[in-house]
Structures are given as C-alpha cells and as structure tokens.
C-alpha distance (Angstrom), angle and dihedral (degrees) to the residues before:
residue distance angle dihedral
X1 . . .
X2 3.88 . .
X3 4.26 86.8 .
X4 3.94 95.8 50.2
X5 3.81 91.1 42.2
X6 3.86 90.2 56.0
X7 4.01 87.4 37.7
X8 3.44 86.3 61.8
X9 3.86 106.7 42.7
X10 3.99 83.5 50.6
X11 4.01 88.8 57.7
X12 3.49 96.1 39.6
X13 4.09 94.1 46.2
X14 4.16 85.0 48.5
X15 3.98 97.1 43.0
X16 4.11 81.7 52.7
X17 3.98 87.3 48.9
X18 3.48 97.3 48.7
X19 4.42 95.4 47.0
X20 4.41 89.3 43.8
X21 4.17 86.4 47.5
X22 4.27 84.8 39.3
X23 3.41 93.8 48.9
X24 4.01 96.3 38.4
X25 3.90 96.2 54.4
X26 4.35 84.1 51.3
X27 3.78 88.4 55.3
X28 4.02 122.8 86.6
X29 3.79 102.7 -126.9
X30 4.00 115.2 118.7
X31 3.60 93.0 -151.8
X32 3.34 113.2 122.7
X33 4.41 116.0 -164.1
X34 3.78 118.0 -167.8
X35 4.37 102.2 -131.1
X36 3.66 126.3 -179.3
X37 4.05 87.4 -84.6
X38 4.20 88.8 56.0
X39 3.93 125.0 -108.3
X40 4.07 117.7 9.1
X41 3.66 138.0 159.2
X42 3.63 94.1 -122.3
X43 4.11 131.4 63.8
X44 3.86 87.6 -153.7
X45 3.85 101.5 75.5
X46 3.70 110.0 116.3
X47 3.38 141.8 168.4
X48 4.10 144.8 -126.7
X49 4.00 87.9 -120.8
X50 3.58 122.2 76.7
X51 3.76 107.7 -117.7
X52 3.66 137.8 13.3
X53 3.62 118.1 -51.4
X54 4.09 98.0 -122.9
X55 3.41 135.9 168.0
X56 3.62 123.1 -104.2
X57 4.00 88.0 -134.5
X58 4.01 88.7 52.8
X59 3.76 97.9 58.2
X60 3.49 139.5 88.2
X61 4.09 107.9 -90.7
X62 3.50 107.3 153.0
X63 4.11 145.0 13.4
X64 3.27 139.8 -150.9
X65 4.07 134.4 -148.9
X66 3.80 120.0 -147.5
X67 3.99 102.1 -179.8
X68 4.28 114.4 -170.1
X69 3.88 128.8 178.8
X70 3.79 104.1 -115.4
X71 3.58 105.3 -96.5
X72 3.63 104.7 10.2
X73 3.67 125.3 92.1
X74 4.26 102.8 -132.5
X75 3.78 98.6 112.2
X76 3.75 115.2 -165.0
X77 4.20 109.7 -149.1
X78 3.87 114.6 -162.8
X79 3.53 131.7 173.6
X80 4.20 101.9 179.9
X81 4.05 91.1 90.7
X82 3.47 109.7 119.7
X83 3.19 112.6 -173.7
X84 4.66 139.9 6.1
X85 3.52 117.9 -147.0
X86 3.76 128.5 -175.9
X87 3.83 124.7 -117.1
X88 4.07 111.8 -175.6
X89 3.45 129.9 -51.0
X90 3.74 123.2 17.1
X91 3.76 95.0 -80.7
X92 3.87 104.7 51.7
X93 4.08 117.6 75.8
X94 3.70 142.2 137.9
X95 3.80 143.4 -124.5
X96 3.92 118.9 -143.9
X97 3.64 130.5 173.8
X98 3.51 138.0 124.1
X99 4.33 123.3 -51.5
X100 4.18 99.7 -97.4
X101 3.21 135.4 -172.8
X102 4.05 91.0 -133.5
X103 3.45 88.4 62.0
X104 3.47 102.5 68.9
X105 3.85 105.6 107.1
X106 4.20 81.2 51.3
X107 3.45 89.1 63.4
X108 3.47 97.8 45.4
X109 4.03 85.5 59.5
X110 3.88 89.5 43.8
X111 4.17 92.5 57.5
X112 3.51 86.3 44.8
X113 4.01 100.5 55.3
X114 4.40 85.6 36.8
X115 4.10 90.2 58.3
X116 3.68 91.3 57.6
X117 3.53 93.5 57.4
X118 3.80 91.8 72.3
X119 3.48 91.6 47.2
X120 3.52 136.9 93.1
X121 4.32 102.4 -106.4
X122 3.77 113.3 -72.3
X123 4.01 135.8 -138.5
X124 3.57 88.3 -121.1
X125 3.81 118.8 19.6
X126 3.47 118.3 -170.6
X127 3.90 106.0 -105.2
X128 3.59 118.8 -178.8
X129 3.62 127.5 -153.3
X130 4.00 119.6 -144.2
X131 3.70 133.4 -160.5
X132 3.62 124.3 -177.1
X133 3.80 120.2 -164.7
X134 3.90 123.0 -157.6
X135 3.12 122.6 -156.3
X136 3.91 144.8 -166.8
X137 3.92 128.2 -117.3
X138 3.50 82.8 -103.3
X139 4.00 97.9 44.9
X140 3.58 99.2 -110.3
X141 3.94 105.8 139.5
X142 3.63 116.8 -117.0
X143 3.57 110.4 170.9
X144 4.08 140.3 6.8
X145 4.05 114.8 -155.3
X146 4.46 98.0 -155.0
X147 3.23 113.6 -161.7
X148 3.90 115.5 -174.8
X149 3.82 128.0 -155.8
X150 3.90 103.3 3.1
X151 3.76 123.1 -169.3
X152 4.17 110.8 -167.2
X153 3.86 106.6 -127.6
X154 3.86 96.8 173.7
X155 3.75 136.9 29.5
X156 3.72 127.3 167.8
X157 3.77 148.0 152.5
X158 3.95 128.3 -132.3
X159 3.40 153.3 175.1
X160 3.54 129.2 -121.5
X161 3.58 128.0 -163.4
X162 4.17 94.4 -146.0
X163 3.52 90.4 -170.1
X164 4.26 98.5 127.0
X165 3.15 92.5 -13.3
X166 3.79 128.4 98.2
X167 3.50 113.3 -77.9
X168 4.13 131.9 -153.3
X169 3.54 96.3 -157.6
X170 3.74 106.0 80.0
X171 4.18 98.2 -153.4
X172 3.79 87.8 58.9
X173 3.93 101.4 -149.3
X174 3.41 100.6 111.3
X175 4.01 102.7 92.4
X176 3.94 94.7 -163.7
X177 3.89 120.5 46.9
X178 4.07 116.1 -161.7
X179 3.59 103.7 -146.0
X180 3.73 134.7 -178.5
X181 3.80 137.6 -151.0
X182 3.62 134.7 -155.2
X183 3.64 115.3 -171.0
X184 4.14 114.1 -166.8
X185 4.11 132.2 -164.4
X186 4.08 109.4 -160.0
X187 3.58 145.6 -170.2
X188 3.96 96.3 -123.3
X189 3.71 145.6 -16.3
X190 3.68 126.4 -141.2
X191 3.88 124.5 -173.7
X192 3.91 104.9 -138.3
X193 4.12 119.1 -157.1
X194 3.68 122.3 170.2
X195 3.47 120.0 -138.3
C-alpha cells in the first residue's frame, strides 16, 4: 500500500512538472530559471524530492585557507581546515579543525594578533588577511570568502568525544578528537567568483 501510494505521488508530482514546464515554454517571457531539471522558462518547476538534484562533482567538497599579514606579501596556503562557522555580522567568523603540524607558521600569526589584545592599541597591529577557497568535487573553484584586516579575538583548544558525532579524522579510531578554534573580527568581507 505504502509502494503504490509513493508510486503515485511520484506520477502525480511529474505529470504536474511536465504541464508547468508545457505551459511555461508556450508563454512569452524570456526569462530563463535554472530548476532541478536544468534551464526552463518558468521558476515554478519543482520536484517530488526535497532539494535540488545536484551533482556530487558540482558541490562544495573541500576548502582551502590562504592566511597573509596585512600588507606584506608571504601568503600562507593551508588545506587542514575543517570546518567555517559564522560568528555575528557578516564580517566576524571562525576556522576550526584539528591541531597540525602544517599549521605551524598560522599559529605563529594567531599568538601574535591574541598578545595585542591585552595591550594598550599598537602602531602596527598585526592584521591578518584570510581567503577561503571552495571548491567542487571535481576541484573547480566556486567561491572565495575575503576577509580584509582580521584581528583574532578568540583561540582555544578542545576535546571532542567523536563518538556519534561527526568526526574529522576520516579512519575513525581515535575515540577523542583535540580540536581547535580560531574565532576572527575584520574590517570587510568580499565574496569573490571568477568568471
């Protein structure tokens, strides 16, 4: 019963597809709307699946970090960051991933910025400016978040208990994940996409 009642939801949902998109490529607009089926005249084609039907080579898989002191040229590129989060306000984020070894001229920069914020303000703070590349499953780049003129506010290490919970390691024997998080506050944000 279960089966045919899906069976039939699926026919109805792609009988009510087909007359929108019939009816849409009859009509005079020139708009055209990408749907989950591609290109279409009409914004109003849906489907019976929740979501778009995408590609697992068109979506976002993996990021990278590229970290420079404002105004010098040195950039540092890492690609251990696992994960952004958002703060408040479009301009304040964070980085976390796991504590690496390759990220040891970062964290030079990071105890840098976090000693200033003790101090009374500075000539010359250290400012850091971040770019975060996203890319495809099939590394084409899709996006760059720039942030300009970043102080660190926050830095701190954890532990995680990665027991059913998402874990960064990929073998998933380790039971307890130390994990760190940098939380920044910048000047700007820019979204970057090449055309």
């Amino acid at each position: 019963m279960k089966t045919r009642l899906g069976l039939t939801l699926v026919a109805v949902a792609v009988v009510a597809t087909a007359v929108i998109t019939f009816f849409a490529s009859n009509s005079t607009n020139e708009s055209i709307f990408m749907t989950d089926f591609g290109p279409s005249d009409s914004p109003f084609v849906s489907t019976a699946q929740a979501g778009a039907a995408l590609s697992e080579m068109d979506v976002a898989k993996t990021m990278r970090v590229r970290v420079t002191q404002s105004g010098h040229n040195g950039e540092l590129v890492i690609g251990s960051f696992s994960r952004i989060g958002f703060i408040s306000g479009a301009n304040d984020f964070l980085l976390e991933s796991l504590p690496s070894e390759d990220k040891k001229p970062y964290y030079r920069l990071i105890r840098d910025s976090l000693k200033q914020l003790d101090q009374p303000v500075t000539a010359n703070p250290t400012r850091l400016d971040i770019k975060i590349d996203i890319f495809s499953g099939d590394y084409d780049l899709i996006e760059t978040l720039a942030y300009d003129r970043c102080s660190v506010t926050d830095y701190f290490v954890h532990s995680v208990d990665s027991r059913g919970k998402i874990p960064f390691l990929e073998d998933g024997t380790q039971s307890i994940e130390f994990r760190e998080v940098t939380k920044f506050s910048c000047q700007s944000f820019d979204l970057i996409i090449e055309d």
